[in-house]
C-alpha positions in Angstrom: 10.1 4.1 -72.5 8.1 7.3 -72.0 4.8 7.2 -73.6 4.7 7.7 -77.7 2.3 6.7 -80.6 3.2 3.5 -80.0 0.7 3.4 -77.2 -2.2 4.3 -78.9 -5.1 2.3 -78.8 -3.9 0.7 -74.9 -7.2 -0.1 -73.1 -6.9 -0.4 -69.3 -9.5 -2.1 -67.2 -12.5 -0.4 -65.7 -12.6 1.5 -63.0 -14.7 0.8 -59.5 -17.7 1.4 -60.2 -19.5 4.8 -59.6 -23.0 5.0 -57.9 -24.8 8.4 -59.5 -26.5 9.8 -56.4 -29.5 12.4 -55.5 -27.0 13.8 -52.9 -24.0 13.7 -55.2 -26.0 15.4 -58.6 -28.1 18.4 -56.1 -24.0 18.7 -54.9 -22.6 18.9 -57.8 -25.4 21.2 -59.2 -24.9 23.6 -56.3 -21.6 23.9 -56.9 -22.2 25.2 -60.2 -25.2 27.6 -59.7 -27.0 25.7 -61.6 -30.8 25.8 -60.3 -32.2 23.5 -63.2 -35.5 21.3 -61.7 -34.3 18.3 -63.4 -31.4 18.1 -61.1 -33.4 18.5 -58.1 -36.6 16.4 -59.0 -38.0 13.1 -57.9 -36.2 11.6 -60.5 -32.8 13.5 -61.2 -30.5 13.2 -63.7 -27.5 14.8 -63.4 -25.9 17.9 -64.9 -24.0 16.6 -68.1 -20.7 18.2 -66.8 -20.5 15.3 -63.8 -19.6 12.8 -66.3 -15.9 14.6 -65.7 -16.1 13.4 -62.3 -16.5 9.6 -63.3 -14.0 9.8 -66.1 -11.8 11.6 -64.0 -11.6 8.4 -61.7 -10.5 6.3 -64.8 -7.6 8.3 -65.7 -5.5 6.7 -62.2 -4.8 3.8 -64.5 -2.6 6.1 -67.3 -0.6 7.6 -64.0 -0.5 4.6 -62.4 0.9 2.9 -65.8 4.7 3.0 -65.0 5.7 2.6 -68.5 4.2 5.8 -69.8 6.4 8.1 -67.7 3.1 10.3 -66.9 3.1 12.7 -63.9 -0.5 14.4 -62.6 1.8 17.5 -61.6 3.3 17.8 -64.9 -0.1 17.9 -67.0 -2.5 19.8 -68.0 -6.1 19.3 -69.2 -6.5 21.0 -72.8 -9.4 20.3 -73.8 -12.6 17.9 -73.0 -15.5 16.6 -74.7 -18.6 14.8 -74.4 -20.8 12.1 -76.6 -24.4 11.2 -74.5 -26.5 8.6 -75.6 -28.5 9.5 -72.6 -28.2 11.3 -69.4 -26.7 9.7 -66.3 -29.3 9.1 -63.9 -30.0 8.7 -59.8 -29.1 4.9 -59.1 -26.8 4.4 -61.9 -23.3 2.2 -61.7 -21.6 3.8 -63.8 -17.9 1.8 -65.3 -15.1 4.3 -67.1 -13.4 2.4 -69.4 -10.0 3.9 -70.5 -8.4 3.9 -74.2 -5.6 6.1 -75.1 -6.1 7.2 -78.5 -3.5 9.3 -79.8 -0.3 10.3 -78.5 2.0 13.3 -80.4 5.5 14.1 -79.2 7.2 17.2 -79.6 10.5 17.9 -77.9 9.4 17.5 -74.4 5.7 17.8 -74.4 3.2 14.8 -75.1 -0.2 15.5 -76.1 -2.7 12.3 -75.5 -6.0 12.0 -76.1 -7.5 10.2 -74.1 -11.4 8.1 -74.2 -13.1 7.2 -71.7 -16.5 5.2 -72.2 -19.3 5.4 -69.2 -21.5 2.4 -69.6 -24.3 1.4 -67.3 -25.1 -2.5 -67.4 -22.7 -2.7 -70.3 -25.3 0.3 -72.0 -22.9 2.9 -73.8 -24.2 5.9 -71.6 -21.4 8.5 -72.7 -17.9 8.6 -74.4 -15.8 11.6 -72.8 -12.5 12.3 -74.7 -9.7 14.5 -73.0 -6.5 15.7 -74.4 -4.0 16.3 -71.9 -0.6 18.4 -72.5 1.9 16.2 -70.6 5.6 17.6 -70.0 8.5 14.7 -69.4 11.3 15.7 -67.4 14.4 17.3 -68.2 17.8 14.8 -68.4 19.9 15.9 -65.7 22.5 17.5 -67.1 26.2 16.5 -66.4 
């Protein structure tokens, strides 16, 4: 059964861990142009854009979900939010939790939101919500 409403409100289980690092927020930073001292500092936190990295990693567990029918190849990422309690910091484990929130269908394109909650030592850190444009396969025709 491809993936419908039906879905909505699925949680999978976290994702590995992620370790927020200096090297990996003054990367990240550079790759952006983005000079800003508090990236670069004795304490960094990181440029609130990274959390798409993290909640990025989450999202294997909707393409890995056989059921839904999802293909990477055959998506696209509309549209992307973000909620911070508080910045992601050097030395944080982060955990992306994934809950699929909404799913629409029309003809053969699914739209699904998608949440995915950051939390650091069970702390709610940052909720980053995705809608993705998903189209299924044509039937072969006979």
């Amino acid at each position: 059964m491809p993936i419908s409403a039906e879905h909505a409100g699925r949680t999978y289980p976290p994702a590995p861990a992620y370790r927020v690092s200096r090297a990996k927020i003054a990367e990240f930073a550079r790759a952006l142009q983005d000079d800003n001292h508090a990236y670069f500092s004795d304490h960094p936190i990181a440029p609130p854009t990274f959390a798409a990295v993290i909640a990025a990693q989450a999202w294997a567990a909707i393409f890995g979900d056989e059921e839904l029918g999802l293909a990477l190849h055959r998506t696209v990422h509309a549209d992307q939010t973000f909620d911070f309690h508080r910045p992601l910091r050097e030395g944080d484990d982060v955990v992306a939790r994934l809950t699929i929130e909404r799913v629409r269908n029309r003809g053969n394109l699914d739209m699904v939101t998608i949440l995915v909650a950051l939390t650091v030592d069970g702390e709610a850190v940052c909720d980053a919500r995705s809608t993705l444009m998903h189209t299924r396969e044509e039937a072969p025709h006979d």
